[in-house]
RONU-915340 format. One record per residue (C-alpha): residue in one letter; chain; z, y, x. Coordinates in Angstrom, 1 decimal, decimal comma. Each point is the difference from the previous one (the first is absolute). Layout:
N
resn; chain; up; north; east
a; A; Z; Y; X;
...
//
This chain:
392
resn; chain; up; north; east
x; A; 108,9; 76,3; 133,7;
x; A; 1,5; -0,8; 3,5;
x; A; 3,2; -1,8; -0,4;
x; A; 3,4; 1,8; 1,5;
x; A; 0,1; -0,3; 3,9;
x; A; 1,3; 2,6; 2,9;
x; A; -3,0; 0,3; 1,7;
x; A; -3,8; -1,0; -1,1;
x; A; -2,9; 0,1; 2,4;
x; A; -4,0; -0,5; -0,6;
x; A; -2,7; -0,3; 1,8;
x; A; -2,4; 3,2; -1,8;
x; A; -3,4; -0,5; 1,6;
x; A; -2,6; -2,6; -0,4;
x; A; -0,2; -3,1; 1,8;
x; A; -2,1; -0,1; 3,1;
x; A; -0,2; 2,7; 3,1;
x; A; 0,0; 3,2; -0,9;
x; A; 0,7; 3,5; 1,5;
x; A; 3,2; 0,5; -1,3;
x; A; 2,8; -2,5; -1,2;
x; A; 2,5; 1,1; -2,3;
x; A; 3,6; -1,6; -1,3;
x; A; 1,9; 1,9; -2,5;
x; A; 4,0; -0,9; 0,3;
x; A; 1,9; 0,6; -3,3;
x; A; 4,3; -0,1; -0,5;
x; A; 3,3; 1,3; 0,5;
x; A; -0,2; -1,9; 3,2;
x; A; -3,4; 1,2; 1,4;
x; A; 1,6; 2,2; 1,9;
x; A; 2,3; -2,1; 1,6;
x; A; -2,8; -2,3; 0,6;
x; A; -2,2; 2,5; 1,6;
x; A; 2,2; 1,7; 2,3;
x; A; 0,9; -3,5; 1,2;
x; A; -3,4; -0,7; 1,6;
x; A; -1,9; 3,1; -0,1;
x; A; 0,1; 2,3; 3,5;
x; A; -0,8; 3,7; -0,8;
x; A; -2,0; 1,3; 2,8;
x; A; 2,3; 3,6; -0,4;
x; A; 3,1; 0,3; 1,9;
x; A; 1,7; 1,4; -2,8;
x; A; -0,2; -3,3; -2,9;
x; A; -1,5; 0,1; -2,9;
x; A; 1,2; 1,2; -3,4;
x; A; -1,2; -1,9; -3,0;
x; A; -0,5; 2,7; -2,2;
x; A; -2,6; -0,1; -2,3;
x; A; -3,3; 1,7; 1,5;
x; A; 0,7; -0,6; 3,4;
x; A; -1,7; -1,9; 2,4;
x; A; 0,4; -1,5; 3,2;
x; A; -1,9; -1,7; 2,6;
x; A; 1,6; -2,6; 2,4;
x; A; 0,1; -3,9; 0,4;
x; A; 1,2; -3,0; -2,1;
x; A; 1,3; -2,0; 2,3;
x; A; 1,3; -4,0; -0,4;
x; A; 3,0; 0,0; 2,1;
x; A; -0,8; 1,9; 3,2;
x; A; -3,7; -0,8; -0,1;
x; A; -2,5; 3,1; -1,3;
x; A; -1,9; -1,7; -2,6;
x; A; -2,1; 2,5; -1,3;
x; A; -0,3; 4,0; 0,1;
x; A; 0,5; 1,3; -3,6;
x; A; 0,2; 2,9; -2,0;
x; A; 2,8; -0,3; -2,9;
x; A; -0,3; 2,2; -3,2;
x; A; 3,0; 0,5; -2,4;
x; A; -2,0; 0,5; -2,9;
x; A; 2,9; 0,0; -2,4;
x; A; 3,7; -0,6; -0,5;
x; A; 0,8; -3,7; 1,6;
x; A; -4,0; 0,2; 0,4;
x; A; -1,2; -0,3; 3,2;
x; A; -4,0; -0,9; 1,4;
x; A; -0,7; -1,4; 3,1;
x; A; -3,4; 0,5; 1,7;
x; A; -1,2; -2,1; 3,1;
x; A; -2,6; -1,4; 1,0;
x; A; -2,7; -1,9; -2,1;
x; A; 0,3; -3,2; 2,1;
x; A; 1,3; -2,7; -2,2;
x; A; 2,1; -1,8; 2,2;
x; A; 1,4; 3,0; 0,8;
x; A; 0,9; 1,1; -4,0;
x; A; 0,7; -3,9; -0,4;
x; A; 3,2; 0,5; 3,0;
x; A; 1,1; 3,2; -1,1;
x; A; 0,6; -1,3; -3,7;
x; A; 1,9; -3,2; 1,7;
x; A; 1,8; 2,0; 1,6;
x; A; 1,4; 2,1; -2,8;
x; A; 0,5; -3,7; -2,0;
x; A; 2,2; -0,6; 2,9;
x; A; 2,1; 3,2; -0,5;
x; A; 0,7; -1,0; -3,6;
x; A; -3,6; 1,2; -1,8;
x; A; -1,5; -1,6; -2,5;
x; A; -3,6; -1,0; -0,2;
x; A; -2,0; 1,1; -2,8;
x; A; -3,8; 0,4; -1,1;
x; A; -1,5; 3,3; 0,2;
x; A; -1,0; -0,2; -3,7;
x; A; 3,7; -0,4; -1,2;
x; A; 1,0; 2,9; 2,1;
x; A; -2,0; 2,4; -1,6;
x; A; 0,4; -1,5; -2,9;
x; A; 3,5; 0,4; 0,1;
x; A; -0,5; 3,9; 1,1;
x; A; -3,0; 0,5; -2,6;
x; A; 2,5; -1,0; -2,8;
x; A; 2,8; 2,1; 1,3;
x; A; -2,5; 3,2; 0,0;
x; A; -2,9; 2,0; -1,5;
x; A; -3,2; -2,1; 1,8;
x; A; -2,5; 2,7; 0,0;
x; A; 1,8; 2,5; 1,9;
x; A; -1,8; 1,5; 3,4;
x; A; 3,1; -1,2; 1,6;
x; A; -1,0; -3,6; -1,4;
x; A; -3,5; 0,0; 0,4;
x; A; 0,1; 1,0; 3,5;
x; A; 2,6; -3,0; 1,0;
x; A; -2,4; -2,6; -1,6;
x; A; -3,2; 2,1; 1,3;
x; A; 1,6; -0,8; 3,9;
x; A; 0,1; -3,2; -0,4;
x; A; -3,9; 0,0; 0,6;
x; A; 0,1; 2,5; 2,8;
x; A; -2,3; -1,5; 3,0;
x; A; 1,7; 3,1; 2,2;
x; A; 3,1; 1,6; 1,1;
x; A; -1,5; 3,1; -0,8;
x; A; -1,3; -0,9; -3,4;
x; A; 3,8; -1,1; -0,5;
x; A; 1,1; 3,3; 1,1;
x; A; -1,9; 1,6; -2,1;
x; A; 0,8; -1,7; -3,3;
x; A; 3,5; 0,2; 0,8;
x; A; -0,3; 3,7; 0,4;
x; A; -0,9; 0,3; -3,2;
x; A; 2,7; -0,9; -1,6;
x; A; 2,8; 2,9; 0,7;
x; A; -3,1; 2,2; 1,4;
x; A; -3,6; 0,1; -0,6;
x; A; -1,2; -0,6; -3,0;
x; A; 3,6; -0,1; -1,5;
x; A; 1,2; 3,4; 1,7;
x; A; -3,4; 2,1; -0,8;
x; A; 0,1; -1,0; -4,2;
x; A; 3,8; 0,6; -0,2;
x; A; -0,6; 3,5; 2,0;
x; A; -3,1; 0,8; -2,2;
x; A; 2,8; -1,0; -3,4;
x; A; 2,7; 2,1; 1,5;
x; A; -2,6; 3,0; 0,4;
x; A; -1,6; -0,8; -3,5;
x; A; 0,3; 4,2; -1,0;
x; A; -2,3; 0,7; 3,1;
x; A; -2,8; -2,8; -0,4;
x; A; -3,3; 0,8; 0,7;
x; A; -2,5; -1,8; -1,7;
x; A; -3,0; 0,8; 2,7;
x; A; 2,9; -0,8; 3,2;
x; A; 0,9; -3,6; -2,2;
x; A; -3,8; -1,3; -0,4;
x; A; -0,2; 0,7; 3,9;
x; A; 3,1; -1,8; 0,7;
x; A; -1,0; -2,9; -1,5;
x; A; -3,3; 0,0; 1,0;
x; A; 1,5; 0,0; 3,5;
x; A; 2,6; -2,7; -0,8;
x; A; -3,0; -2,5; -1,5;
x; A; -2,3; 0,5; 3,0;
x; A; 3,2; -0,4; 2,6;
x; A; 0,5; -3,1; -2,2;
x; A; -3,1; -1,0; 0,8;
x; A; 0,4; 0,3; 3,4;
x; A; 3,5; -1,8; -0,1;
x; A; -1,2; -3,4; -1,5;
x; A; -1,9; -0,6; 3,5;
x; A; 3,3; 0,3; 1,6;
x; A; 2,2; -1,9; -2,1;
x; A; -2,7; -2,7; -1,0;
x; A; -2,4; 0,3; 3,1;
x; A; -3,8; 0,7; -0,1;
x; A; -3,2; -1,8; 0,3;
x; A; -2,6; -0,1; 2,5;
x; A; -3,1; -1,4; 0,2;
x; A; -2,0; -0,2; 3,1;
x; A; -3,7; 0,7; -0,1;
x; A; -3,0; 0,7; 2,2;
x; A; -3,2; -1,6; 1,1;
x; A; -0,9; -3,7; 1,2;
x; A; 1,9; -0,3; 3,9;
x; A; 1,5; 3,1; -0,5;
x; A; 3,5; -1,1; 1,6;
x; A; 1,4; -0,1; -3,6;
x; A; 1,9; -3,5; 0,7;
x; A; 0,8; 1,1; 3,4;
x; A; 1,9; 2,4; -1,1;
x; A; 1,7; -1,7; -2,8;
x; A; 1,3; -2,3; 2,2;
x; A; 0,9; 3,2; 2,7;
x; A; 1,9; 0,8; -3,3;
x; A; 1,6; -3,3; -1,4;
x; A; 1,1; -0,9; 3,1;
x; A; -1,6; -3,3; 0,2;
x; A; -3,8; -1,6; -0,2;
x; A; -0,2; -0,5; -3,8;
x; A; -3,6; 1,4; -0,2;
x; A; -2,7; -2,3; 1,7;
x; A; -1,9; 2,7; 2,5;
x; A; -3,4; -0,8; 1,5;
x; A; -3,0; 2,4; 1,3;
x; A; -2,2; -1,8; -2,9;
x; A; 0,0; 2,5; -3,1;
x; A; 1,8; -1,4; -2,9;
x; A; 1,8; -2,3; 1,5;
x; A; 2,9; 1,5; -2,9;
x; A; -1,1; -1,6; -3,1;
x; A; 2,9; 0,7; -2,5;
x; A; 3,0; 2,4; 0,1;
x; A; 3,2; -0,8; 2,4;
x; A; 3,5; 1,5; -0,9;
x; A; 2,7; 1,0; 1,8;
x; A; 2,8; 2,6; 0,4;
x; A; 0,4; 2,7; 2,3;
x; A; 3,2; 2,0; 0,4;
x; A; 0,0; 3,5; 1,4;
x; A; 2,8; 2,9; -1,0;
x; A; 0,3; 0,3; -3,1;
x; A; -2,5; -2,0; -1,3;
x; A; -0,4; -3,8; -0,8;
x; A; -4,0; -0,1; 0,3;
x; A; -1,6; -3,4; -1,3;
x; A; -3,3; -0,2; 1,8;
x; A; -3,2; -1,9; -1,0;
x; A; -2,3; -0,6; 2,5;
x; A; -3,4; -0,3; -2,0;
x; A; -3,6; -1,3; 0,5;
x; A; -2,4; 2,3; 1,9;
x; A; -2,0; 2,3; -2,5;
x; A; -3,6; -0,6; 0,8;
x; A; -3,0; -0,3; -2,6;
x; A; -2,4; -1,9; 2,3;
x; A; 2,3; -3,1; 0,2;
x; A; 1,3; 0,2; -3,9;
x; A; -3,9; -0,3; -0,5;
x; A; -0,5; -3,1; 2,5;
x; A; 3,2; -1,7; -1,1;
x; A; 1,7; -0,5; -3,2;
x; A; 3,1; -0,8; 1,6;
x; A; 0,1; 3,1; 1,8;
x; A; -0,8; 1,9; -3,6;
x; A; 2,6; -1,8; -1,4;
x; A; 2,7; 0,9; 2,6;
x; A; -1,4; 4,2; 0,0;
x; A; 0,5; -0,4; -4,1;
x; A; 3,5; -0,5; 1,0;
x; A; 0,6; 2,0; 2,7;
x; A; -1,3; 2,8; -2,7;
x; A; 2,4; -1,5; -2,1;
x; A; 3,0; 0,5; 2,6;
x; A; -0,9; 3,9; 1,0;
x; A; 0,3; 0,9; -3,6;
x; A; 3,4; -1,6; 0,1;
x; A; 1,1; 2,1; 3,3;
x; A; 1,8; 3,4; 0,1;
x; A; -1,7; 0,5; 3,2;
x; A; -2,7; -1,3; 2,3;
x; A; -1,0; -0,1; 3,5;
x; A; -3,4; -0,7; 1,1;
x; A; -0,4; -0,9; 3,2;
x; A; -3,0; 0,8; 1,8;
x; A; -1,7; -1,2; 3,2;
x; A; 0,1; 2,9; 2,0;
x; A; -2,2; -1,2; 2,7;
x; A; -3,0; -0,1; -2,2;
x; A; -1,7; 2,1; -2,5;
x; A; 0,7; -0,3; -3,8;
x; A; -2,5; -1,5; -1,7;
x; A; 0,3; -0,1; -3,6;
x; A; 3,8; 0,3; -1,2;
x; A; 1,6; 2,0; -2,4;
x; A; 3,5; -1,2; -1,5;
x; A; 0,1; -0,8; -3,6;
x; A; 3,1; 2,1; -0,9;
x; A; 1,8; 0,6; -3,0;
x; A; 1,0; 3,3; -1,0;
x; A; 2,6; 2,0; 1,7;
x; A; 0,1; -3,3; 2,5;
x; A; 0,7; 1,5; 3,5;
x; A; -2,5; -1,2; 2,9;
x; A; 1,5; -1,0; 3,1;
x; A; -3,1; 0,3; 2,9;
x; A; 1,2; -2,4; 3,1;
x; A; -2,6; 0,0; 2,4;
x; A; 0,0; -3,2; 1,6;
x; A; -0,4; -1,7; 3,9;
x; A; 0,7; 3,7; 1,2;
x; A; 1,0; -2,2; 3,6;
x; A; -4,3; 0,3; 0,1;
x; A; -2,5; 2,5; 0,7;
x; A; 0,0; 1,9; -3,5;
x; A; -3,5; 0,5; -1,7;
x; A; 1,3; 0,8; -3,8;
x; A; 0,3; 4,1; -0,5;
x; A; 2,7; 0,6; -2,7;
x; A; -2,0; 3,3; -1,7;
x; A; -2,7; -2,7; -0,9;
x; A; 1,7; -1,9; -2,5;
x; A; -1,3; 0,0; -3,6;
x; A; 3,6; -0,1; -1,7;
x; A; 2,9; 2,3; -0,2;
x; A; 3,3; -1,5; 1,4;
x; A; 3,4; 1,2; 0,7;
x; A; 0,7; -0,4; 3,7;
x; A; -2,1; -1,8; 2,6;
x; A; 1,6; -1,4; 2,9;
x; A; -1,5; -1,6; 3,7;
x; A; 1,4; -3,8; 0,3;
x; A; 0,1; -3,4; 1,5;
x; A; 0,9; -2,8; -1,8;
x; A; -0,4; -2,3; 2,6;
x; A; 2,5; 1,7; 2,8;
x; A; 2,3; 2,4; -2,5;
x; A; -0,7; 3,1; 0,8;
x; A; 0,0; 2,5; -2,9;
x; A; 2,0; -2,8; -2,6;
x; A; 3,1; 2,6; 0,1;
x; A; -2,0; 3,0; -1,0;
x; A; -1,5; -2,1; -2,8;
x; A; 3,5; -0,6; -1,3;
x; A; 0,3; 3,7; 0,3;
x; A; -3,0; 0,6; -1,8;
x; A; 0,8; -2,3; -3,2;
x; A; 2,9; 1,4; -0,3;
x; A; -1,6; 3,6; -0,7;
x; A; -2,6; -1,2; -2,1;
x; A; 2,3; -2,2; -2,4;
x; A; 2,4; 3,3; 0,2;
x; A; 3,1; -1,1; 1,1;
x; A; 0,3; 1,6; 3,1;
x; A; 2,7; 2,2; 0,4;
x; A; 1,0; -0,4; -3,9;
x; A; 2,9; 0,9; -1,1;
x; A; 2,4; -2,8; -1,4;
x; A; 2,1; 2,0; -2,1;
x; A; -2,3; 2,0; -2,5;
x; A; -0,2; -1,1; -3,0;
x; A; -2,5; -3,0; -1,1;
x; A; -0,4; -2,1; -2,7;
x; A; 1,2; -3,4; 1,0;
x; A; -0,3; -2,1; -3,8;
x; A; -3,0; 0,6; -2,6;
x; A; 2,4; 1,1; -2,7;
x; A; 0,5; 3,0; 2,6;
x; A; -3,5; 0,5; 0,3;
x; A; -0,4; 0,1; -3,2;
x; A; 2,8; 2,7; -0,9;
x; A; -1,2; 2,1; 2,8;
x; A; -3,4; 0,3; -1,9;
x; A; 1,6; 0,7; -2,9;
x; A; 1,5; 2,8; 1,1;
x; A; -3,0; 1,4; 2,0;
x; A; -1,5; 0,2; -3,7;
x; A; 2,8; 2,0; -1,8;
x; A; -0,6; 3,3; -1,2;
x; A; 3,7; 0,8; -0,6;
x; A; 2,9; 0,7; 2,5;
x; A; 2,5; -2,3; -2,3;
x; A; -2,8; -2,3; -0,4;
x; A; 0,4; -0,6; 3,6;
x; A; 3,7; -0,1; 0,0;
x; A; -0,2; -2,7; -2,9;
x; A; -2,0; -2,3; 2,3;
x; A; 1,7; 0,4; 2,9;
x; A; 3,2; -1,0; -1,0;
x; A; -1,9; -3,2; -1,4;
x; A; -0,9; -0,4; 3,5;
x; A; 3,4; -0,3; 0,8;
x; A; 1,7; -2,0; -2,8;
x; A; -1,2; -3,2; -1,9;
x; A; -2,1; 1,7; -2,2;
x; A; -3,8; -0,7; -0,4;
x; A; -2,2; 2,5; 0,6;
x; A; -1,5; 2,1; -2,7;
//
């Protein structure tokens, strides 16, 4: 239990850089606190009411330190947002110690709030489900669920309980898992593994991507012997990329290093949610088909298209979701491959406030319900959802 004090603030995200850095500020003088070095961007001020939110600067003095959005998430409850930079989450908290706050540890913050409240609420579990959010739209769109989406559709479907259909229910929450599904890649990012033949341009283009040579890159195949990680960030989407050995039985046969570094580049495309094989598009194919899992969504780049281009697209032996012209070695077509991911992973154009379920005990529930064979059934689960009951 946190002991008596005006004002309490705490650092809520983990250590390191990150997308997003949070501090939550607690107290009868929060407010005071806030309004002291905190800039709105509107003309008008702000209103700490709670469910409002504001966007503007914190500021030390006269000096902008930091563009923000600020959250009052509760009476005397307030959450402010910034960057993920740590020196930058490290001055905003000094300056709030300044101002009168006191320092505390994220874990006896919400312990504190845990112990003054029902913990498995949707309200709850979305506030400790943001805290891993490696996006400002995966944020978004676990805070939206916590007056709308997933909150606002079960409390409409209790409030109509005489008109529920069970047929129009199981659809729902079909719907609701597979958007689910589709939310995880936004809140928690995506994997991608890079893939093609021997001299392909697959490190090429990882670096293109990474922004920096990480990947050795020679004209001798297999130069890549094991996997190289790093992360790519395009909207919406934190993409961890894996730049893996060239798939090629000929050398796997020669060389047991090179067997032992395809093993685990098979190892690494079973792991992805998507891949792209890149393929030399100045030459013919000559023996490559991806190992994909199923349901795994096949990115086609075709490679060095800065050359005379040899490689016919209608030839290839394996079904893919979008093929795209590119050049890892000047640029050109690296934007529409951003474009591209984003379709395949589904994220495109989504919308951040329908409902999704953001915790397993959710998921779960949801499931539940999509099995009932009785309107109160449903009602009886649903309000679970809601409360700190278990589900059935």
């Amino acid at each position: 239990m946190m002991e008596s004090h005006p004002c309490q603030a705490a650092v809520i995200t983990p250590a390191g850089t990150a997308a997003i850095g949070s501090i939550l500020v607690c107290g009868a003088a929060a407010e005071e606190i806030l309004r002291s070095v905190f800039r709105p961007h509107s003309p008008t001020g702000v209103s700490f009411e709670p469910g409002q939110v504001f966007v503007g600067w914190m500021t030390d003095g006269n000096e902008a330190i930091d563009q923000v959005v600020i959250g009052c998430e509760g009476r005397q409850r307030y959450a402010i947002h910034g960057h993920g930079n740590p020196l930058l989450v490290e001055s905003i908290l000094e300056i709030l110690v300044r101002h009168g706050a006191k320092p505390v540890s994220a874990e006896t913050m919400i312990q504190s709030q845990i112990a003054a409240k029902e913990s498995a609420t949707i309200a709850v579990e979305a506030k400790t489900e943001r805290l891993k959010a490696v996006t400002m739209e995966g944020f978004r769109l676990i805070s939206n669920q916590i007056e709308g989406g997933l909150s606002r559709w079960a409390k409409e479907r209790i409030g109509r309980k005489d008109t529920i259909s069970i047929p129009e229910i199981r659809e729902q929450c079909k719907r609701i898992l597979a958007d689910s599904r589709i939310a995880k890649r936004i809140i928690y990012g995506c994997r991608a593994a890079i893939i093609g033949p021997p001299n392909s341009g697959k490190s090429t283009l990882f670096n293109r991507l990474c922004g920096m040579d990480k990947s050795i890159v020679a004209d001798t195949a297999g130069t890549t012997r094991d996997w190289v990680g790093a992360v790519w960030r395009i909207p919406s989407l934190r993409v961890e990329l894996f730049d893996t050995a060239g798939l090629a039985d000929d050398l796997a046969a020669v060389d047991p290093l090179q067997s032992a570094s395809q093993q685990r580049t098979l190892e690494m495309i079973r792991a992805a949610d998507v891949l792209i094989a890149v393929l030399d598009g100045s030459r013919p194919l000559n023996h490559f088909t991806p190992p994909t899992a199923e349901g795994q969504p096949v990115i086609v780049v075709l490679n060095k298209s800065d050359l005379p281009q040899t490689l016919i697209p209608d030839t290839l032996p394996f079904p893919f979701a979008e093929i795209i012209p590119l050049s890892a070695r000047t640029g050109f077509g690296v934007d529409e491959l951003s474009s591209v991911l984003r379709r395949a992973m589904e994220v495109d154009d989504f919308d951040l406030n329908r409902p999704v379920c953001v915790h397993p005990r959710q998921e779960g529930i949801i499931r539940k319900v999509s099995e009932c064979e009785d309107p109160r059934q449903v009602v009886v689960i649903l309000e679970q959802l809601l409360t700190d009951s278990p589900p059935l």
